[in-house]
FISELUM-933959 format. One record per atom (N, C-alpha, C, O): residue in three letters; residue number from 1; x, z, y. Coordinates in nm, 2 decimals. Example, Ala and Ser with C-alpha at 12.3 -4.5 7.8 and 13.67 -1.06 7.14 Angstrom:
<site><residuo>ALA</residuo><num>1</num><xx>1.32</xx><zz>0.78</zz><yy>-0.57</yy></site>
<site><residuo>ALA</residuo><num>1</num><xx>1.23</xx><zz>0.78</zz><yy>-0.45</yy></site>
<site><residuo>ALA</residuo><num>1</num><xx>1.32</xx><zz>0.78</zz><yy>-0.33</yy></site>
<site><residuo>ALA</residuo><num>1</num><xx>1.42</xx><zz>0.85</zz><yy>-0.33</yy></site>
<site><residuo>SER</residuo><num>2</num><xx>1.28</xx><zz>0.71</zz><yy>-0.22</yy></site>
<site><residuo>SER</residuo><num>2</num><xx>1.37</xx><zz>0.71</zz><yy>-0.11</yy></site>
<site><residuo>SER</residuo><num>2</num><xx>1.29</xx><zz>0.79</zz><yy>0.00</yy></site>
<site><residuo>SER</residuo><num>2</num><xx>1.34</xx><zz>0.80</zz><yy>0.11</yy></site>
# end
This chain:
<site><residuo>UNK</residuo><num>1</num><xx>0.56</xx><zz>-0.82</zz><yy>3.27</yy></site>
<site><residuo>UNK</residuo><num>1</num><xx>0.44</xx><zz>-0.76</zz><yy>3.21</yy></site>
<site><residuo>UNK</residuo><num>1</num><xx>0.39</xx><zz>-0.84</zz><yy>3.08</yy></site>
<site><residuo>UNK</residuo><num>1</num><xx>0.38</xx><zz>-0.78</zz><yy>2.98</yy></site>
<site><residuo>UNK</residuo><num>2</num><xx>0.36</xx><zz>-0.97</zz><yy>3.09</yy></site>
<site><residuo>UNK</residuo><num>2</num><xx>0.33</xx><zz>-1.06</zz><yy>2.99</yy></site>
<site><residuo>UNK</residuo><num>2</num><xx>0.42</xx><zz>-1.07</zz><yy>2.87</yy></site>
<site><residuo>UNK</residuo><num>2</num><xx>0.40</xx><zz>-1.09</zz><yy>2.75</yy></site>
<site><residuo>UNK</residuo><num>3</num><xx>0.54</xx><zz>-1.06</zz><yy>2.94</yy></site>
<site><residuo>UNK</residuo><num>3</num><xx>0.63</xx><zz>-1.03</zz><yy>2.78</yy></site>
<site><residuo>UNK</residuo><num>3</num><xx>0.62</xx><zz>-0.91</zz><yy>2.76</yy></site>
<site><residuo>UNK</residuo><num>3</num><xx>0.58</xx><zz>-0.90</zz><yy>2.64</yy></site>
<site><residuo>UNK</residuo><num>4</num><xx>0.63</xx><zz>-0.84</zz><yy>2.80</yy></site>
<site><residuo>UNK</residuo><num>4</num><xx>0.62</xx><zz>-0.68</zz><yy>2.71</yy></site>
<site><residuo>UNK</residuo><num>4</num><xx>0.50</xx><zz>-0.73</zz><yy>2.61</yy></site>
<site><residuo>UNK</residuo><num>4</num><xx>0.51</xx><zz>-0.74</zz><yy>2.49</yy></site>
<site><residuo>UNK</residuo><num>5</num><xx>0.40</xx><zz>-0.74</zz><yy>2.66</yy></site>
<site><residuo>UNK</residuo><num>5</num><xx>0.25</xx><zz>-0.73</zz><yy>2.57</yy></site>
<site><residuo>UNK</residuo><num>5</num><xx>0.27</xx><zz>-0.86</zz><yy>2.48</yy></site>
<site><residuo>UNK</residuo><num>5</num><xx>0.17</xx><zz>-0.89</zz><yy>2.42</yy></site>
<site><residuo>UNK</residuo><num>6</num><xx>0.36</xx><zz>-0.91</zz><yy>2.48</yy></site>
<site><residuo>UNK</residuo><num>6</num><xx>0.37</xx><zz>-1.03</zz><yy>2.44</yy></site>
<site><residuo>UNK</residuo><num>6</num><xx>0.50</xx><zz>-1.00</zz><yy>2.31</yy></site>
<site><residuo>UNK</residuo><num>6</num><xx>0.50</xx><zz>-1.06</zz><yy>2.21</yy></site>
<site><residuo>UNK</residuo><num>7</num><xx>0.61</xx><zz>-0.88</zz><yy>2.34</yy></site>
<site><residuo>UNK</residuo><num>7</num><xx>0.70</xx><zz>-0.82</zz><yy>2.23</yy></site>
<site><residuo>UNK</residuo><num>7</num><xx>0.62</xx><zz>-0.71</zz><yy>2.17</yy></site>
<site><residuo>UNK</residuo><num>7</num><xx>0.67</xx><zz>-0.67</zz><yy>2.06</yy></site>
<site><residuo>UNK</residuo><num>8</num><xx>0.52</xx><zz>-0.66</zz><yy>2.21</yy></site>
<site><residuo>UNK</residuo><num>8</num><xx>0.42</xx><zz>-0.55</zz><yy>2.13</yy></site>
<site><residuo>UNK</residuo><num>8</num><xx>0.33</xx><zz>-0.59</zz><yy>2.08</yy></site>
<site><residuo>UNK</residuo><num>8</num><xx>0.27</xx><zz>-0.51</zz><yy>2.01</yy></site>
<site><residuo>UNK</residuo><num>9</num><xx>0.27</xx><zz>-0.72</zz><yy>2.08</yy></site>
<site><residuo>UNK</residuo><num>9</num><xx>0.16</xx><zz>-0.82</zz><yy>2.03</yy></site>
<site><residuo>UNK</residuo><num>9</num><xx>0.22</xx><zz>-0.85</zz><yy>1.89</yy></site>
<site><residuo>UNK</residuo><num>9</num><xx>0.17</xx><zz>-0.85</zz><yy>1.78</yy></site>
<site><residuo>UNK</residuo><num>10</num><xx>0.38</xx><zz>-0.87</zz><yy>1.92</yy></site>
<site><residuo>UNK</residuo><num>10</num><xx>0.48</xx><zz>-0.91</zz><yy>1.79</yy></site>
<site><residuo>UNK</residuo><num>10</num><xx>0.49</xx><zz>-0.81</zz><yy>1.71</yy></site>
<site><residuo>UNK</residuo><num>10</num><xx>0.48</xx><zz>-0.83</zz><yy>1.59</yy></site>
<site><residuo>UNK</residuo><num>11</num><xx>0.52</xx><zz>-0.72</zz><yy>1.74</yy></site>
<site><residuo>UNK</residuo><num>11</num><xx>0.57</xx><zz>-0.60</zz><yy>1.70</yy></site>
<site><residuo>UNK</residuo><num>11</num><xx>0.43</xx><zz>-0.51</zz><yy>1.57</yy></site>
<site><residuo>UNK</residuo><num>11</num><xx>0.44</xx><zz>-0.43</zz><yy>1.48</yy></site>
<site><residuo>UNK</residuo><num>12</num><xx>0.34</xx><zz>-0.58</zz><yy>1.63</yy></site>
<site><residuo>UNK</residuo><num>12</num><xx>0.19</xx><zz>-0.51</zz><yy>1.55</yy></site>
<site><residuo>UNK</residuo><num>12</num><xx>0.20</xx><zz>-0.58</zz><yy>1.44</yy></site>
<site><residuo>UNK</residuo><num>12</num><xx>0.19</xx><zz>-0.54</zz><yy>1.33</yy></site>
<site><residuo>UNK</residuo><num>13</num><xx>0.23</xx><zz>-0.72</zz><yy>1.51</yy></site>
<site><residuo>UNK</residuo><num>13</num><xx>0.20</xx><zz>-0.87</zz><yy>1.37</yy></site>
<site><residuo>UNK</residuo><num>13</num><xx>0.27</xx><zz>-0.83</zz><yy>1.26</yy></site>
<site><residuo>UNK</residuo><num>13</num><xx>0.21</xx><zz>-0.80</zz><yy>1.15</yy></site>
<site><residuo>UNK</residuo><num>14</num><xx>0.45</xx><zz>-0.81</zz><yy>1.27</yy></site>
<site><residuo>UNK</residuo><num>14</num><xx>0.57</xx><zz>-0.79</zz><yy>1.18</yy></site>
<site><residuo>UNK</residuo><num>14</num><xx>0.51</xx><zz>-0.64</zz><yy>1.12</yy></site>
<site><residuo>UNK</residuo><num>14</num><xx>0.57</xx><zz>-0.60</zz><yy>1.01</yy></site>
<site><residuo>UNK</residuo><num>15</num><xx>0.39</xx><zz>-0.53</zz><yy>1.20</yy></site>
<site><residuo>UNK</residuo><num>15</num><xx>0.42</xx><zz>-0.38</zz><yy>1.11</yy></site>
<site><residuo>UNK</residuo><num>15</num><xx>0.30</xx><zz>-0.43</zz><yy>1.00</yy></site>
<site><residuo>UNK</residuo><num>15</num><xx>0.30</xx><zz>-0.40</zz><yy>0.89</yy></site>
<site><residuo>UNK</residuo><num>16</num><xx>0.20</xx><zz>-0.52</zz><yy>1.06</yy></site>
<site><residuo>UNK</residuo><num>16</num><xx>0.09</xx><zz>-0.57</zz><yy>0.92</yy></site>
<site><residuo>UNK</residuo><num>16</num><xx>0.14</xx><zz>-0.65</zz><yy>0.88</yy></site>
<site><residuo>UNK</residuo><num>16</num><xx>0.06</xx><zz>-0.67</zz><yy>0.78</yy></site>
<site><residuo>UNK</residuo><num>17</num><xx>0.23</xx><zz>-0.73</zz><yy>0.87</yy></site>
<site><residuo>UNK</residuo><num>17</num><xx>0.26</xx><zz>-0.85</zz><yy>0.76</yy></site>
<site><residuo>UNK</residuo><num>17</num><xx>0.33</xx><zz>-0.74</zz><yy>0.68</yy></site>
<site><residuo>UNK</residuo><num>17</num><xx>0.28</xx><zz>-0.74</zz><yy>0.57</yy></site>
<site><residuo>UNK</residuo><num>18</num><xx>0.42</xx><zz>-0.65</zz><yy>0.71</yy></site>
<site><residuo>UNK</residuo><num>18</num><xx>0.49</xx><zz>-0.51</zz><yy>0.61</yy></site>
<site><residuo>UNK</residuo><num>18</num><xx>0.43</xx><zz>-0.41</zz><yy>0.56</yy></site>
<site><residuo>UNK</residuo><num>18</num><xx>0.48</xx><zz>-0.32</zz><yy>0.49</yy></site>
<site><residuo>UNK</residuo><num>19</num><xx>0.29</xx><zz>-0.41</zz><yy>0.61</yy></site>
<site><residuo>UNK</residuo><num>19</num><xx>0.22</xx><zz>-0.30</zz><yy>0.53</yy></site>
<site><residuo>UNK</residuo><num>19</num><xx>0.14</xx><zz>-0.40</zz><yy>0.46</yy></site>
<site><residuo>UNK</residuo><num>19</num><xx>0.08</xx><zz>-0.34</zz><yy>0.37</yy></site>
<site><residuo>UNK</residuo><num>20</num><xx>0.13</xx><zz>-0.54</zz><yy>0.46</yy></site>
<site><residuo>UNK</residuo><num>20</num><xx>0.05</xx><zz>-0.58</zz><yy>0.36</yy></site>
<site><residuo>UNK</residuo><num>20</num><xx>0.17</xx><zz>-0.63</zz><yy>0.21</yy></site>
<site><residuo>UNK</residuo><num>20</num><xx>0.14</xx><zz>-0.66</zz><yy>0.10</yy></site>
<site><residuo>UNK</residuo><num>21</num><xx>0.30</xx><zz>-0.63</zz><yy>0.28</yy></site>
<site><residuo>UNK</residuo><num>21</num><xx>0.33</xx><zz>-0.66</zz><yy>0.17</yy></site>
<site><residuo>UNK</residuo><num>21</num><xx>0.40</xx><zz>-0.53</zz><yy>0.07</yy></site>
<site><residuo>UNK</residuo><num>21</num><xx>0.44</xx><zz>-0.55</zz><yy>-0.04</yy></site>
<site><residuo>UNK</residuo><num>22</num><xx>0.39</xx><zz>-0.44</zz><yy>0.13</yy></site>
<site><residuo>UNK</residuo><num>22</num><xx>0.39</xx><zz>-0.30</zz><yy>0.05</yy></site>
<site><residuo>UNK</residuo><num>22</num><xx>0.22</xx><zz>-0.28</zz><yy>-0.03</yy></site>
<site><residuo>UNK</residuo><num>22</num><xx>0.21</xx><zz>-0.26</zz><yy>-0.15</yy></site>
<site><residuo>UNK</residuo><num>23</num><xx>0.14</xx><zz>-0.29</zz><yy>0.05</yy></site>
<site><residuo>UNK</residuo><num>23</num><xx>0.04</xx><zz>-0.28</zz><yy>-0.05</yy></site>
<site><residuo>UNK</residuo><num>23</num><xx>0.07</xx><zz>-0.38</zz><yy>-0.16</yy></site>
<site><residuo>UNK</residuo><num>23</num><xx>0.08</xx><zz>-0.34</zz><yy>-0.28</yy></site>
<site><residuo>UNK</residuo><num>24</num><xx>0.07</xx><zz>-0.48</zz><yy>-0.15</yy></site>
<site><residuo>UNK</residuo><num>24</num><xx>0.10</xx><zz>-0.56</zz><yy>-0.23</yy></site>
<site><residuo>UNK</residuo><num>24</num><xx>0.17</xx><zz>-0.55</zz><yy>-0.36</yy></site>
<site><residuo>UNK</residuo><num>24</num><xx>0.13</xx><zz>-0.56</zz><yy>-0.48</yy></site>
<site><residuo>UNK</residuo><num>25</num><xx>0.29</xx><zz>-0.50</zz><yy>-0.32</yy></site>
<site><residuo>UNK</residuo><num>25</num><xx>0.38</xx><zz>-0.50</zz><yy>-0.42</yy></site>
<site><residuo>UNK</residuo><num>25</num><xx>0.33</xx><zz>-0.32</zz><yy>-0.50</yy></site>
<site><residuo>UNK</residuo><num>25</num><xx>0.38</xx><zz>-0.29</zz><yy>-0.60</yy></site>
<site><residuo>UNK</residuo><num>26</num><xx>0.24</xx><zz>-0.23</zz><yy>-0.44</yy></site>
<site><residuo>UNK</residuo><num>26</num><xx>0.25</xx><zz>-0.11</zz><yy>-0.49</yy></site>
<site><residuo>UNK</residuo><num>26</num><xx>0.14</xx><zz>-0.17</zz><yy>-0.56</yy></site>
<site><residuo>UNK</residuo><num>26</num><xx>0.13</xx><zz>-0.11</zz><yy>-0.67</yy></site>
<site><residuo>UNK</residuo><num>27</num><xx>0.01</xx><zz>-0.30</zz><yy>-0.55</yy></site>
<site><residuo>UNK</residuo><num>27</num><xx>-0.11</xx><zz>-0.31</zz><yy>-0.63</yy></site>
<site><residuo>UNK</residuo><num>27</num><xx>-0.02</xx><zz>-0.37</zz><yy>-0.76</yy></site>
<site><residuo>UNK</residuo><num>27</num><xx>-0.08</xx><zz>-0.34</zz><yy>-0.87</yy></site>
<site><residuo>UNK</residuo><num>28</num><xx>0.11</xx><zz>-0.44</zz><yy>-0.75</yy></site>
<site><residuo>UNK</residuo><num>28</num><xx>0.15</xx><zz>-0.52</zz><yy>-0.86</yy></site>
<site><residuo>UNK</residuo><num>28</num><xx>0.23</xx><zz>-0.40</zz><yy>-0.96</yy></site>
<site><residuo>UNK</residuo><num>28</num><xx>0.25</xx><zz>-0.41</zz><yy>-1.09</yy></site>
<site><residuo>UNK</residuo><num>29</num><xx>0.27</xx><zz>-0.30</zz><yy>-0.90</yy></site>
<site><residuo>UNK</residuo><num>29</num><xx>0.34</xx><zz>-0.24</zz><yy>-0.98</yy></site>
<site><residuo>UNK</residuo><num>29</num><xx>0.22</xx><zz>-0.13</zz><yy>-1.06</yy></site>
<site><residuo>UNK</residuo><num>29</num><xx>0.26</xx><zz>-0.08</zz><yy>-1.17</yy></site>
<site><residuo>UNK</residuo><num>30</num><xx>0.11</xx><zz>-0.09</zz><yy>-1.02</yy></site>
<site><residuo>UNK</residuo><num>30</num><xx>0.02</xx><zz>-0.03</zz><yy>-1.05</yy></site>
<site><residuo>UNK</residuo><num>30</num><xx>-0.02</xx><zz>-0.13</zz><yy>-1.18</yy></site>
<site><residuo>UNK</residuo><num>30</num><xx>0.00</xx><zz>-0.07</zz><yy>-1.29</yy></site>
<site><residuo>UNK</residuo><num>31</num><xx>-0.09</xx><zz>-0.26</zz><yy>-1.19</yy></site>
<site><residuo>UNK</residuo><num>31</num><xx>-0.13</xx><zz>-0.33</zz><yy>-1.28</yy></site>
<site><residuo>UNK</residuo><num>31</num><xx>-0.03</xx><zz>-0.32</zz><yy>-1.36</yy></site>
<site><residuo>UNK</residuo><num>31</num><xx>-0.07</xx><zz>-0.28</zz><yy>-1.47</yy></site>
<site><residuo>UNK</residuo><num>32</num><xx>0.11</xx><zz>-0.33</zz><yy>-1.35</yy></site>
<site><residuo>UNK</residuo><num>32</num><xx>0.25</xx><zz>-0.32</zz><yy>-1.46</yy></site>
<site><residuo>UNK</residuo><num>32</num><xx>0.23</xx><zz>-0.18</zz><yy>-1.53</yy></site>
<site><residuo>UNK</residuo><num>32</num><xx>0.23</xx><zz>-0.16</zz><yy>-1.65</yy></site>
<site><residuo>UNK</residuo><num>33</num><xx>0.21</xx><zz>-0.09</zz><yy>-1.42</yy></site>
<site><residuo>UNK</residuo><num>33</num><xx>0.19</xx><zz>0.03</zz><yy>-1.49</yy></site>
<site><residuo>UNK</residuo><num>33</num><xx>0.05</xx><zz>0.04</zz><yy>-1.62</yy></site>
<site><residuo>UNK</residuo><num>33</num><xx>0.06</xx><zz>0.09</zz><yy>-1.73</yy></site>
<site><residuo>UNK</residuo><num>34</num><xx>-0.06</xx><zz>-0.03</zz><yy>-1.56</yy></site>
<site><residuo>UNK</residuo><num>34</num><xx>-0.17</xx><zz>-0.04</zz><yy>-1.66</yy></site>
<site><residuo>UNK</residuo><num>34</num><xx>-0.19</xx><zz>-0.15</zz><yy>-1.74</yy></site>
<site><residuo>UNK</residuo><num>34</num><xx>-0.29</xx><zz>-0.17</zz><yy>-1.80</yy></site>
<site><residuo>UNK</residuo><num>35</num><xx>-0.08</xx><zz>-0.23</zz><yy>-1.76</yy></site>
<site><residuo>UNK</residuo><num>35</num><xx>-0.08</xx><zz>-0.34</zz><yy>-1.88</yy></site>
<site><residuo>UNK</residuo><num>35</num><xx>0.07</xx><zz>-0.24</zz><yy>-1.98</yy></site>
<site><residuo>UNK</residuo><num>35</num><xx>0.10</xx><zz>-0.25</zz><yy>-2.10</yy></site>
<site><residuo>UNK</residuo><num>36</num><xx>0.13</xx><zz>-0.18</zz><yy>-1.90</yy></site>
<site><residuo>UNK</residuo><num>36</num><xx>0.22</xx><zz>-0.13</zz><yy>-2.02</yy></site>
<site><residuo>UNK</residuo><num>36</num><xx>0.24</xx><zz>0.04</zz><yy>-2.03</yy></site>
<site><residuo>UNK</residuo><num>36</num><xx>0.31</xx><zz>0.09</zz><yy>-2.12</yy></site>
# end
């Protein structure tokens, strides 16, 4: 039981470290878009 919630505890970490680095990269391409 402790590992399950312990591979789904992981599983949340890895989908926000990947939605932050999509925001990320969609805020950098947006400024690219408005400096050129």
């Amino acid at each position: 039981m402790y590992n399950g919630l312990f591979i789904i505890n992981n599983m949340i970490h890895i989908n926000l470290l990947i939605v932050g680095l999509l925001s990320f990269i969609v805020k950098c391409n947006g400024l690219r878009l408005i400096i050129f």
